[in-house]
C-alpha positions as semicolon CSV with decimal commas, in nm:
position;residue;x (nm);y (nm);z (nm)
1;X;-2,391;-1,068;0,674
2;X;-2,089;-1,285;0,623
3;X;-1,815;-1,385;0,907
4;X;-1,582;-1,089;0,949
5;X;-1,311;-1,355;0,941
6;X;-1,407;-1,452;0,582
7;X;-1,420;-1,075;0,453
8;X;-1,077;-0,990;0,626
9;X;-0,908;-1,086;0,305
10;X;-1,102;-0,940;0,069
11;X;-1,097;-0,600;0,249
12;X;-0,719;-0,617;0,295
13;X;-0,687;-0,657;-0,088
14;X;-0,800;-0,299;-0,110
15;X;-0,675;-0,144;0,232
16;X;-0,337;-0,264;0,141
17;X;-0,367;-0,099;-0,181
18;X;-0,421;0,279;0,002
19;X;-0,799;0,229;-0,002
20;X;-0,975;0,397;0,347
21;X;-1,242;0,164;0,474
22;X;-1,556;0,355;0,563
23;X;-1,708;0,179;0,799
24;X;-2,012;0,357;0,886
25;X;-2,261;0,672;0,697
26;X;-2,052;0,923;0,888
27;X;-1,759;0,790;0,758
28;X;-1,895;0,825;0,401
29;X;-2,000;1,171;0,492
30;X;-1,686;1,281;0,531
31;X;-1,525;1,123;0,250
32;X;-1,776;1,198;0,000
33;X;-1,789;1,630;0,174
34;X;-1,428;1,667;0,126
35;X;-1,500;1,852;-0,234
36;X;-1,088;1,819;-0,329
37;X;-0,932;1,679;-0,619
38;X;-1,054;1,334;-0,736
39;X;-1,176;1,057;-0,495
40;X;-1,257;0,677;-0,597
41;X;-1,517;0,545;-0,375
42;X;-1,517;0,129;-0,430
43;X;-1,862;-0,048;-0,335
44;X;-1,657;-0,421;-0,229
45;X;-1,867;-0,698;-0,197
46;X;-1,793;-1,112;-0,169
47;X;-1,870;-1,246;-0,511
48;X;-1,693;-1,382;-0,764
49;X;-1,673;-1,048;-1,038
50;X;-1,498;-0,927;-0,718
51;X;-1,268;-1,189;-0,627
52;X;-1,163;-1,221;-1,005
53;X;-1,223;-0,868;-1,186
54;X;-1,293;-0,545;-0,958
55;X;-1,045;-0,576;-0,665
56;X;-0,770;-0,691;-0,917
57;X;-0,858;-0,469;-1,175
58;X;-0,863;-0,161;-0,914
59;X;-0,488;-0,237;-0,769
60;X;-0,363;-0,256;-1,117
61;X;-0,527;0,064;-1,239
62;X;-0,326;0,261;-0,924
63;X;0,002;0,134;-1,096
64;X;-0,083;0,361;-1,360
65;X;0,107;0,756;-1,332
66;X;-0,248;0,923;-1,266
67;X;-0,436;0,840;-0,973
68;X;-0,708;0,965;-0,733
69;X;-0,619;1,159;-0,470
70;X;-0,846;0,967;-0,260
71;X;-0,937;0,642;-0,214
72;X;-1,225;0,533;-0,005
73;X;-1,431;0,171;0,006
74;X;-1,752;0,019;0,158
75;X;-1,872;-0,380;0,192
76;X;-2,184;-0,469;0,031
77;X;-2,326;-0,674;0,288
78;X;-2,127;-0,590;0,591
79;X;-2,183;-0,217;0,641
80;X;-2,527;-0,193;0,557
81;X;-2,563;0,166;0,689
82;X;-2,211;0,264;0,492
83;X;-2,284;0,125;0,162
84;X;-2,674;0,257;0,208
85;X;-2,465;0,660;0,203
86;X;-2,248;0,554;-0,033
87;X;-2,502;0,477;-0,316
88;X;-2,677;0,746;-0,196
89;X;-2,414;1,021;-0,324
90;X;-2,509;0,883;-0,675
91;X;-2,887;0,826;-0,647
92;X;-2,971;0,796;-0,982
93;X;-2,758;0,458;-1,054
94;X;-2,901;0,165;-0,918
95;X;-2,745;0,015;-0,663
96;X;-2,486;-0,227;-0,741
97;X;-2,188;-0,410;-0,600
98;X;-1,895;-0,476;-0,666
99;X;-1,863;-0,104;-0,809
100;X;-1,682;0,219;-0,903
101;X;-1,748;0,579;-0,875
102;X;-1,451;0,884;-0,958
103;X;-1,582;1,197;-0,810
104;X;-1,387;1,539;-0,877
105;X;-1,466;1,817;-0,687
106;X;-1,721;1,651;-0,554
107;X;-1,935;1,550;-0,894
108;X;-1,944;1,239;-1,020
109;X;-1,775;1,198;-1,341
110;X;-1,732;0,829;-1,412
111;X;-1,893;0,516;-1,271
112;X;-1,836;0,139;-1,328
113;X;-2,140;-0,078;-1,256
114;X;-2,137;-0,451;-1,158
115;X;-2,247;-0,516;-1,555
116;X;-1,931;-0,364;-1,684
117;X;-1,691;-0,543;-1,408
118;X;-1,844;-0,918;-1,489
119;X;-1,728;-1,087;-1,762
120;X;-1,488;-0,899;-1,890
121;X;-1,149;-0,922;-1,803
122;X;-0,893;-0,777;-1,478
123;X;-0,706;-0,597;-1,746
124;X;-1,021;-0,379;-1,931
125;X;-1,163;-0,303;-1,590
126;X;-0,784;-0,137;-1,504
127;X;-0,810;0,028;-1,875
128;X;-1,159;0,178;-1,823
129;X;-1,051;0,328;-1,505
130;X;-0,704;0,410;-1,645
131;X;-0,895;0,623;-1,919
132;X;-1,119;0,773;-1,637
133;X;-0,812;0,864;-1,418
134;X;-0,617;1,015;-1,732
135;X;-0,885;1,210;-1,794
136;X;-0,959;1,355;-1,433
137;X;-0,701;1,323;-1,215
138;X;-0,408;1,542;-1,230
């Protein structure tokens, strides 16, 4: 687990961005039962492809005109029980972090693993979900 004080940042990056932090599994329980319109569910985490690609490449894919309704996150390797429910609402991905999963109406219908956010650029991560949200979201 990593000082809250060094996370603070890289949770804010999302918070400030509309993202709900679910901080424990009933938290993610909730999020993930609320069956509604579209929800992106962001698995955070402290490394690099994070820092550089997914948390970037997230805020610029909510400039876009079509946009979850929803937006929830959990920290790989803060909220162990969180992030443990979260995966667990797409069990047959492997777990990985940092990643992306668009639900609507409560079925998953896109999701960007780790190997799709590293190494490649801010600006394709923000075009895949772009083309995820244009397709999905009203």
């Amino acid at each position: 687990m990593y000082s809250p004080l060094l996370v603070k940042p890289m949770r804010e990056e999302l918070t400030s961005a509309g993202f709900e932090e679910l901080l424990s599994a009933e938290d993610v329980d909730r999020f993930v039962a609320n069956k509604e319109g579209t929800a992106l569910l962001v698995i955070n985490s402290v490394c690099g492809c994070a820092a550089g690609m997914a948390r970037p490449g997230v805020r610029l894919a909510l400039e876009h005109g079509k946009t979850p309704d929803r937006l929830g996150t959990v920290f790989a390797g803060q909220e162990a029980e969180a992030t443990a429910r979260a995966r667990g609402a797409f069990p047959e991905i492997p777990p990985s972090s940092p990643s992306m999963a668009l639900f609507k109406e409560g079925e998953l219908v896109h999701f960007v693993p780790r190997h799709r956010i590293e190494g490649h650029s801010l600006e394709a991560l923000a075009q895949d979900l772009t083309q995820a949200f244009d397709q999905f979201c009203a």
